[in-house]
N, C-alpha and C positions, 0 to 999 in steps of 0.2 A: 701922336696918336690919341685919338678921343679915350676918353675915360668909360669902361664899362660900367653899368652899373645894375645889378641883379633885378633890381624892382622898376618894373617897367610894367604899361598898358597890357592887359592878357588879350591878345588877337586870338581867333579861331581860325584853326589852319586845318586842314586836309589833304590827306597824302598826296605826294606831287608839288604841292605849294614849295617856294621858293621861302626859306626860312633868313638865309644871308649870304653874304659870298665866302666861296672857302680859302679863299687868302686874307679874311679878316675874323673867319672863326674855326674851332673845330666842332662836327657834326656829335653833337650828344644824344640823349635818349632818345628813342623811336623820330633819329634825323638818321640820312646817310649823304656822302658826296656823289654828285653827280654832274659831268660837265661843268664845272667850274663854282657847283651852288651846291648849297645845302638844304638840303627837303627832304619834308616831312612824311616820314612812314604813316602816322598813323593820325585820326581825327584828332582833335583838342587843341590846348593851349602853350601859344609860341612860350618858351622859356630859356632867359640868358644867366649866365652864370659863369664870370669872368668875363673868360675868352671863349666860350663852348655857348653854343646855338641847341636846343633840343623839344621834344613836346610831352608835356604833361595828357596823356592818354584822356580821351572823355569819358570813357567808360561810368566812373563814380556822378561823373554829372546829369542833372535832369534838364533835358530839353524842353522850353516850352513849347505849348502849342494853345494855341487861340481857343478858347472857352473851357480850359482847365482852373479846377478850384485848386487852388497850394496855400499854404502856410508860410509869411512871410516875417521874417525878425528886420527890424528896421537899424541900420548900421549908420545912418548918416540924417540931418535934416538941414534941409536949403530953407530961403524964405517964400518960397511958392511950389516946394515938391516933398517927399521922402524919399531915399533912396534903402531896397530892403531886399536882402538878400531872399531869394527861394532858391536855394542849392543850386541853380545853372553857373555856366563860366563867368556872365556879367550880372550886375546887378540891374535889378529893375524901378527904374521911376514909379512911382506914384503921387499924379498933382493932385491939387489944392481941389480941381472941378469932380476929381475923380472919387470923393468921400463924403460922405450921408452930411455931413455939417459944413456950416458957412463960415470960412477960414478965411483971415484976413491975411495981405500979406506981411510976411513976416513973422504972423504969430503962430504958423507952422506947430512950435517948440509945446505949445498949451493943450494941443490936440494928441499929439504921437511925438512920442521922443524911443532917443535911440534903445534899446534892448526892447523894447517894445513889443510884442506878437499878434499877427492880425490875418484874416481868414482873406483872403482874396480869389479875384476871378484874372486869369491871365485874357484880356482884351484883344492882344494883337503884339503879333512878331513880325516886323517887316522883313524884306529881303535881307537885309545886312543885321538880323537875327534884332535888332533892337527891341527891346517890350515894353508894351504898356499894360498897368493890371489898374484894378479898379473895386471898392468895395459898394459901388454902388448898384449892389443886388440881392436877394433877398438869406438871410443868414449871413452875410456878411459882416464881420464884426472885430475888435478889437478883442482879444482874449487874455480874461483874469482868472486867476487860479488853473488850477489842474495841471496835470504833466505832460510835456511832451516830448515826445518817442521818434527818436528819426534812425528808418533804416534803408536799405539802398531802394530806390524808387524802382525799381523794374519789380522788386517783389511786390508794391503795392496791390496789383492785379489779387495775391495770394490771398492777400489779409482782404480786400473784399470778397475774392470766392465768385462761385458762380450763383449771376443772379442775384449777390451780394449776400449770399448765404450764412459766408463765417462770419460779416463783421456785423448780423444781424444777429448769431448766435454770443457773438463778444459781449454785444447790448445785452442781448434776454439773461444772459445767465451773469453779468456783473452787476447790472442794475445801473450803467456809466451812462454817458455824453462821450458819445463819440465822432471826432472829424477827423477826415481822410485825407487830406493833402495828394494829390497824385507827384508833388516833386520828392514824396519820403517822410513826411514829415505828416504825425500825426497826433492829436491831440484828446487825452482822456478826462474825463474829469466825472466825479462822484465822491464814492467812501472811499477812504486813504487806501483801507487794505486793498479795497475791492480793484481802485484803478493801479495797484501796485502789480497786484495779480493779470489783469486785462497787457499793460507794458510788459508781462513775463512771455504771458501767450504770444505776443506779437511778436519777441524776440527768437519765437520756439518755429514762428511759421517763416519768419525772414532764414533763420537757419536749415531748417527741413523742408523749405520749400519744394523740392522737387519728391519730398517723400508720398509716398501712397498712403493712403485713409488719414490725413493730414487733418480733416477736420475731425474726426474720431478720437485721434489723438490729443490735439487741442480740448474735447468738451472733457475728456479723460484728467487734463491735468488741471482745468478750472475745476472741474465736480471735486476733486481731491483738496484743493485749497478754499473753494469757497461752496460749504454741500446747498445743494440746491433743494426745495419742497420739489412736492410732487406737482404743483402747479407752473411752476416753472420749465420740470422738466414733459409736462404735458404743450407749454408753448413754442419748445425747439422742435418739437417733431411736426407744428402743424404746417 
């Protein structure tokens, strides 16, 4: 009998998909048997573990979709690519063609190396979810200093607001730099306290997201850590 082995290629599967056969495994997490196979209850990521076939739920993951801006941390580098994670199931390429400077091959390592953090445009998901991102657009950039905040991307919607409301009120009343990631990920930067405080507010609207007068609340707990002039709070209400 073949050797299992827990660390394998993560496939994307959807309910129904045929996971393994159920005389050479037993059905694990959101898997059941059926007709002689094992398939997947729910969206996400095939996962083996021994002898047991199962799927890691997508739920926490961010799907790309073609001309979204995300925040990428760079996990790997080839000699004509990067490879960087933006929170989805797989990792996303970035070549050589696709970055404001002229990289020779090889020298990848000079430009972007791994830990690395960079502002991207997701380009193009083909059929078989593949992606290409690309920093070659305007704001586009590699990112030094500041902090960044990652909370589940479906709240991102919150922390813009409508209209982009709150995360124009996060700016007027911190005085920060602030980038939005749509995979969850987002990046502050200014005075230490100031972006300390903007990271609290984010963490208050990812958790109270479904609450009512949410931005009210929000300007209530910046004005109490960082007081605001009268000129300041004469610019949130224009």
């Amino acid at each position: 009998m073949e050797k299992r082995n827990a660390r394998r290629t993560r496939e994307i599967v959807v309910p129904g998909d045929v996971l393994a056969d159920a005389s050479d495994y037993r059905a694990g997490e959101n898997a059941y048997e059926l007709d002689g196979k094992i398939r997947a209850n729910v969206m996400g990521t095939k996962t083996f573990t021994d002898n047991t076939v199962g799927v890691t739920a997508m739920g926490g993951f961010y799907m790309p979709v073609t001309g979204d801006t995300v925040i990428g941390i760079i996990n790997d580098v080839g000699p004509s690519n990067w490879m960087l994670d933006i929170n989805a199931p797989y990792p996303a390429p970035l070549h050589v063609s696709e970055v404001p400077w002229k990289v020779e091959f090889g020298d990848t390592g000079r430009f972007l190396t791994v830990g690395d953090v960079v502002l991207l445009k997701v380009l193009m998901v083909d059929e078989s979810k593949k992606i290409q991102v690309t920093m070659k657009d305007s704001g586009l950039r590699k990112i030094e200093g500041g902090q960044l905040v990652e909370i589940e991307h479906s709240k991102i919607s919150r922390v813009i607001g409508k209209s982009g409301s709150m995360i124009q009120m996060l700016k007027n009343m911190s005085d920060c730099r602030i980038f939005v990631g749509q995979n969850g990920r987002i990046w502050i930067d200014g005075d230490e306290e100031n972006t300390e405080v903007v990271a609290e507010a984010i963490r208050i609207i990812e958790a109270e997201s479904r609450s009512a007068n949410l931005t009210d609340r929000v300007r209530e707990f910046i004005e109490k850590k960082l007081p605001q002039s009268e000129e300041d709070d004469e610019e949130d209400f224009e």
